[in-house]
ZADO-1210 file (C-alpha; in nm, 4 decimals, padded with zeros to 6 digits):
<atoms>
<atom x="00.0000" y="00.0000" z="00.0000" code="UNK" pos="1"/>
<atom x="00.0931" y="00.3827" z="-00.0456" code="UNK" pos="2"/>
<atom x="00.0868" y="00.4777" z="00.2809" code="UNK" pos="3"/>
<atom x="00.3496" y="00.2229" z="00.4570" code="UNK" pos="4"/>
<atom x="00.6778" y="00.3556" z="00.5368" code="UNK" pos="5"/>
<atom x="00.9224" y="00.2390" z="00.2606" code="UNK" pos="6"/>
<atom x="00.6586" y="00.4423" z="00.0105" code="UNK" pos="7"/>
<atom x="00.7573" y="00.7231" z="00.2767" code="UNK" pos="8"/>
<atom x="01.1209" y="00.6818" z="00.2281" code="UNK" pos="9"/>
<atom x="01.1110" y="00.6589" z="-00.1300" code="UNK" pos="10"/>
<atom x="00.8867" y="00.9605" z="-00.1796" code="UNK" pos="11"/>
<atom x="01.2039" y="01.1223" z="00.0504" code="UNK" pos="12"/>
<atom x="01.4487" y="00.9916" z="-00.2263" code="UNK" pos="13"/>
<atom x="01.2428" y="01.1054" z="-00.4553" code="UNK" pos="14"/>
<atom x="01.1785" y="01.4925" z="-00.2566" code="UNK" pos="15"/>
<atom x="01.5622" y="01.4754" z="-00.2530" code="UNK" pos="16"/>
<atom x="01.6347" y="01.4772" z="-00.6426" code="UNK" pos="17"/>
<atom x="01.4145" y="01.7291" z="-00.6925" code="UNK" pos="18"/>
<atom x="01.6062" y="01.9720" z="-00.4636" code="UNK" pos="19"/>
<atom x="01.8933" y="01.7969" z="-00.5773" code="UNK" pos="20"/>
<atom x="01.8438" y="01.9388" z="-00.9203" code="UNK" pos="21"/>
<atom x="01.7259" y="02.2684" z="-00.8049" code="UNK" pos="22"/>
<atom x="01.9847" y="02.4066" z="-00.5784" code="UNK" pos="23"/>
<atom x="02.3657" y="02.4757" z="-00.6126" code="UNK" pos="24"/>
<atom x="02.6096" y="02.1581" z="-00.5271" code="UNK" pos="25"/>
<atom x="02.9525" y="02.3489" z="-00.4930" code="UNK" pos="26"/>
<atom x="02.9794" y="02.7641" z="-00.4949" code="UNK" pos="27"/>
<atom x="03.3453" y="02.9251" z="-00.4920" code="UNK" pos="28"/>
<atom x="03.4052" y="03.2672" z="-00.4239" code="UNK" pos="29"/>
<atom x="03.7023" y="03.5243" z="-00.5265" code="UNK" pos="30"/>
<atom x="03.7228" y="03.9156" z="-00.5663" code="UNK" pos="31"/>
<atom x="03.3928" y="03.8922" z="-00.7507" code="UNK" pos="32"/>
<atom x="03.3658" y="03.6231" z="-00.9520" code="UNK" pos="33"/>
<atom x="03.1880" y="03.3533" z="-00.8641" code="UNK" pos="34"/>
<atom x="03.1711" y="03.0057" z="-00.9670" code="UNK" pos="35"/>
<atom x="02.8157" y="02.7943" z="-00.8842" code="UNK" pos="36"/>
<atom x="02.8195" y="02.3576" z="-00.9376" code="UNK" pos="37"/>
<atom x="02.4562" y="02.3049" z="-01.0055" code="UNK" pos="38"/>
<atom x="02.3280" y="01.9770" z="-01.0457" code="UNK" pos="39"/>
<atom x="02.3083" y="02.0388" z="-01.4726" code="UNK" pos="40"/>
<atom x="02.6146" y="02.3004" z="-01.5051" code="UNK" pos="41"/>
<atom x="02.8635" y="02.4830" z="-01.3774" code="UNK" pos="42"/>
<atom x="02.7913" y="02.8774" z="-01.4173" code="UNK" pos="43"/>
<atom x="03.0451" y="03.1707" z="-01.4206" code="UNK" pos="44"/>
<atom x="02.8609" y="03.5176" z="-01.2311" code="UNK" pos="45"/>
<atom x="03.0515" y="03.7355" z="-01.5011" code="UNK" pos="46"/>
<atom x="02.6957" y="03.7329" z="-01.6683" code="UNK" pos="47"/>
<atom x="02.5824" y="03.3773" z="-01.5933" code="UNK" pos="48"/>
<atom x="02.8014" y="03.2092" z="-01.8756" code="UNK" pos="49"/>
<atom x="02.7642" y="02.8383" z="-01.8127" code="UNK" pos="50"/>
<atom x="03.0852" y="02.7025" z="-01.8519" code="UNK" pos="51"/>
<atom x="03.0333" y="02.3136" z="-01.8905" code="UNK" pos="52"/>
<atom x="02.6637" y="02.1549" z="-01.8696" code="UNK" pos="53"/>
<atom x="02.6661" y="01.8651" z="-01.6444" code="UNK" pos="54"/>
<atom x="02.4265" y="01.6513" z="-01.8324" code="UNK" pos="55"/>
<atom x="02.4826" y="01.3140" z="-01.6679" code="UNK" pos="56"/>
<atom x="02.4113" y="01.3796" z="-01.2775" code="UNK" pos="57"/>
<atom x="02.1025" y="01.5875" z="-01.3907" code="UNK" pos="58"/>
<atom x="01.9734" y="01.3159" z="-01.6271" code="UNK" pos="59"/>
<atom x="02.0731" y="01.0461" z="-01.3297" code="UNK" pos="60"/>
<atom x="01.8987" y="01.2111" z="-01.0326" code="UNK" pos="61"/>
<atom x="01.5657" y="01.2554" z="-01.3493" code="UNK" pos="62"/>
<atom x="01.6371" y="00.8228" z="-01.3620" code="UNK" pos="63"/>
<atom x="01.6294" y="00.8152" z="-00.9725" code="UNK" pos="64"/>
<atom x="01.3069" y="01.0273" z="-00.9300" code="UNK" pos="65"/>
<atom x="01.1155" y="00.7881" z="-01.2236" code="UNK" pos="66"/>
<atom x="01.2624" y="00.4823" z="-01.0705" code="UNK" pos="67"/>
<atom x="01.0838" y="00.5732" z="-00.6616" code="UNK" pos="68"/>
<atom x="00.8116" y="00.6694" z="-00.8218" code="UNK" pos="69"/>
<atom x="00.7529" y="00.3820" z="-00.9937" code="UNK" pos="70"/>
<atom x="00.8300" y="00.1448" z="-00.6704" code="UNK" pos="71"/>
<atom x="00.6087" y="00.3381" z="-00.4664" code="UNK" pos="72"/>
<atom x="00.3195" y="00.2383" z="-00.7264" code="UNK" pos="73"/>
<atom x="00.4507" y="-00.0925" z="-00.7334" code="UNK" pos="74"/>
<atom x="00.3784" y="-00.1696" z="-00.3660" code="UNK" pos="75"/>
<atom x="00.2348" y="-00.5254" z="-00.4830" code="UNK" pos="76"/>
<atom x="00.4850" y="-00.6822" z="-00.5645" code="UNK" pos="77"/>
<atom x="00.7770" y="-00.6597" z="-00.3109" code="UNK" pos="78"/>
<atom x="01.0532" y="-00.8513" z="-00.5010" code="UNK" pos="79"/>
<atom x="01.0278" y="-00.6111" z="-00.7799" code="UNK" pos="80"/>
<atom x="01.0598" y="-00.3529" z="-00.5191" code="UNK" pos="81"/>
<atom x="01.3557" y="-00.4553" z="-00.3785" code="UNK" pos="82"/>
<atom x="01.5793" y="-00.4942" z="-00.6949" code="UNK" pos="83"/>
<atom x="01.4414" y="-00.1721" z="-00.7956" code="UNK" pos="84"/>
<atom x="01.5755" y="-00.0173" z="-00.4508" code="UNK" pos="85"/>
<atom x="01.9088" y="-00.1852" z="-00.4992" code="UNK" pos="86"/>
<atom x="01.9123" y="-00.0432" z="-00.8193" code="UNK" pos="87"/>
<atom x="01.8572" y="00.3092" z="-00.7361" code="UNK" pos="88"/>
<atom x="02.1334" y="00.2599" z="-00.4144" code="UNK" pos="89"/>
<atom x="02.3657" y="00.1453" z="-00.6658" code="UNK" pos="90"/>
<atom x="02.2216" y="00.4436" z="-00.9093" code="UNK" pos="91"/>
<atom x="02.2962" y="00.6570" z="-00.5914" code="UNK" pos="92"/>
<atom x="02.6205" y="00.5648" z="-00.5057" code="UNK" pos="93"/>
<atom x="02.7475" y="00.6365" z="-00.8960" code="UNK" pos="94"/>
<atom x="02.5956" y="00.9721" z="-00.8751" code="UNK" pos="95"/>
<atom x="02.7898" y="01.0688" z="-00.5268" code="UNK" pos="96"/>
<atom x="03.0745" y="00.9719" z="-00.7129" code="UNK" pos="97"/>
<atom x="03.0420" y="01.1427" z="-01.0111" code="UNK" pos="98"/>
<atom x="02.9176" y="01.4965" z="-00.8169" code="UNK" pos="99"/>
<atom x="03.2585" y="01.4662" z="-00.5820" code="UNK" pos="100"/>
<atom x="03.4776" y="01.4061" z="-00.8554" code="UNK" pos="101"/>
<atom x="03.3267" y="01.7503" z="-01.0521" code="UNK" pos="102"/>
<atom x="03.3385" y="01.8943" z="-00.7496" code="UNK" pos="103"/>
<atom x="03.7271" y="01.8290" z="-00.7186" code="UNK" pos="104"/>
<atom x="03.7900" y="01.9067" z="-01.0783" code="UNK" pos="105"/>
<atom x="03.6014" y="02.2576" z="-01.0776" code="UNK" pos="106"/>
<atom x="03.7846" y="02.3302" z="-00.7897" code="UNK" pos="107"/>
<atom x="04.1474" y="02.2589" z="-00.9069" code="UNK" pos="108"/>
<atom x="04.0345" y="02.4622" z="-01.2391" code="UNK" pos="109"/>
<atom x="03.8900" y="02.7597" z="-01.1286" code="UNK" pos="110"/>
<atom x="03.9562" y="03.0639" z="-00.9005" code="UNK" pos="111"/>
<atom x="04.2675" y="02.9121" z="-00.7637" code="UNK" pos="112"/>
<atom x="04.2395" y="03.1484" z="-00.4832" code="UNK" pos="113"/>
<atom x="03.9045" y="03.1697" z="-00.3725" code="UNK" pos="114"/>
<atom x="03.7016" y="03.0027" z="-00.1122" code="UNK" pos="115"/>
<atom x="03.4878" y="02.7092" z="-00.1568" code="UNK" pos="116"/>
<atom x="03.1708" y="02.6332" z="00.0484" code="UNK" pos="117"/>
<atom x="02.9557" y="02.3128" z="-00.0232" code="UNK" pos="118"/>
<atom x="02.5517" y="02.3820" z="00.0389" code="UNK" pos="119"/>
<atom x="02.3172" y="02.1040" z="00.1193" code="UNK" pos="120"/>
<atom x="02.3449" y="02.0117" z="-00.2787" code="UNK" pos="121"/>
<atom x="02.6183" y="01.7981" z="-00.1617" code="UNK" pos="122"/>
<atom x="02.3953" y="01.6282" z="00.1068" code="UNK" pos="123"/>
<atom x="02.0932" y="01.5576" z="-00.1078" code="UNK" pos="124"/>
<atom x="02.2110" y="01.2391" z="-00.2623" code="UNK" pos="125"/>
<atom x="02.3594" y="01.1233" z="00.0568" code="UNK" pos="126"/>
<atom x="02.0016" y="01.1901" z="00.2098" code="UNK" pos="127"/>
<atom x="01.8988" y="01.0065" z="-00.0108" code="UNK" pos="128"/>
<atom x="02.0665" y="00.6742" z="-00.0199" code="UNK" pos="129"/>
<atom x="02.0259" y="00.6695" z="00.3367" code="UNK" pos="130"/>
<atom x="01.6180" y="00.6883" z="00.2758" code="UNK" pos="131"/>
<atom x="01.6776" y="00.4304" z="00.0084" code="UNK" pos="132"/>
<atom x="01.8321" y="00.1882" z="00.2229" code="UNK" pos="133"/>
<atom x="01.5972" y="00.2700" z="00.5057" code="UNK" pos="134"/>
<atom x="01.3124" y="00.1556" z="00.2512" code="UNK" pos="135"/>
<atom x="01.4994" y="-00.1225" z="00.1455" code="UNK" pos="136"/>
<atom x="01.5055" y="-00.2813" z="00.5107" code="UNK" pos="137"/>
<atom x="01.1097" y="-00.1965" z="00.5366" code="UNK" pos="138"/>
<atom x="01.0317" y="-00.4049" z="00.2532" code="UNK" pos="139"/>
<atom x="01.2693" y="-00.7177" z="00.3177" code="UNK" pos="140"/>
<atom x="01.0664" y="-00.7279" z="00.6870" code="UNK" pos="141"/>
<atom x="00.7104" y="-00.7030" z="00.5261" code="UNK" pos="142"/>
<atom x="00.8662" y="-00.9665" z="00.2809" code="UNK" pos="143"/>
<atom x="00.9933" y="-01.1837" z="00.5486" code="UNK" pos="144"/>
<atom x="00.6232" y="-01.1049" z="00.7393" code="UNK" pos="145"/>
<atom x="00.4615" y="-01.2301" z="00.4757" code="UNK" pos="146"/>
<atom x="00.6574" y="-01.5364" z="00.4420" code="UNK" pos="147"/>
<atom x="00.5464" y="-01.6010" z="00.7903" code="UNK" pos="148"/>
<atom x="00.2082" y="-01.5327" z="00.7416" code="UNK" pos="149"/>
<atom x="00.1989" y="-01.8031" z="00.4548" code="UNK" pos="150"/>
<atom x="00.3543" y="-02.0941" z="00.6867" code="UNK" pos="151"/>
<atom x="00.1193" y="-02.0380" z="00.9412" code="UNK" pos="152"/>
</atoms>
């Protein structure tokens, strides 16, 4: 059903992408320039030139919110859900890989001497897999409970 708690968590995972793909994932500043890491590009302030489109974490994170979608609707089938979870932790895990290293590329590239801050674009994804795995334990126990209900 909808309203059990691994929908919850994906629907979280799912929250989390969104924001993921709507706020800044790396910002450096220096003697007015800066330099913002959005999910989908990396844009210069002098007059918002975007430097280098991210296309692959933006297109990932669009995967990730199609894929809990689609295992929150298919709460009937719990096996399905669970490879699809393992999918998207695995789907997860490439995408925190992929930000960090663009993160530590921009950052040897541009505005050597300014300051870097990371905003909670960083922490989305790793909210995120957290929630995923959360839902992942939910639905091996109502697996395992129904198991045990069919012995019975």
């Amino acid at each position: 059903m909808i309203q059990r708690i691994q929908s919850l968590y994906l629907g979280v995972v799912c929250m989390a992408m969104v924001a993921f793909l709507k706020v800044s994932v790396w910002v450096k500043v220096d003697w007015g320039y800066v330099c913002t890491m959005k999910s989908y590009a990396l844009i210069v302030s002098t007059g918002q030139h975007i430097i280098f489109p991210y296309v692959a974490s933006a297109l990932l994170a669009c995967c990730l919110m199609v894929t809990a979608v689609y295992t929150i609707i298919r709460h009937d089938n719990r096996k399905l859900q669970l490879r699809l979870v393992a999918g998207i932790s695995r789907t997860l895990v490439v995408l925190l890989i992929l930000i960090f290293m663009l993160i530590k590329k921009a950052d040897a590239a541009y505005l050597l001497g300014g300051c870097s801050s990371y905003p909670i674009g960083s922490i989305l994804p790793i909210i995120a897999l957290i929630a995923s795995l959360f839902a992942r334990y939910h639905i091996k126990k109502d697996e395992q409970l129904v198991n045990a209900d069919r012995l019975r």
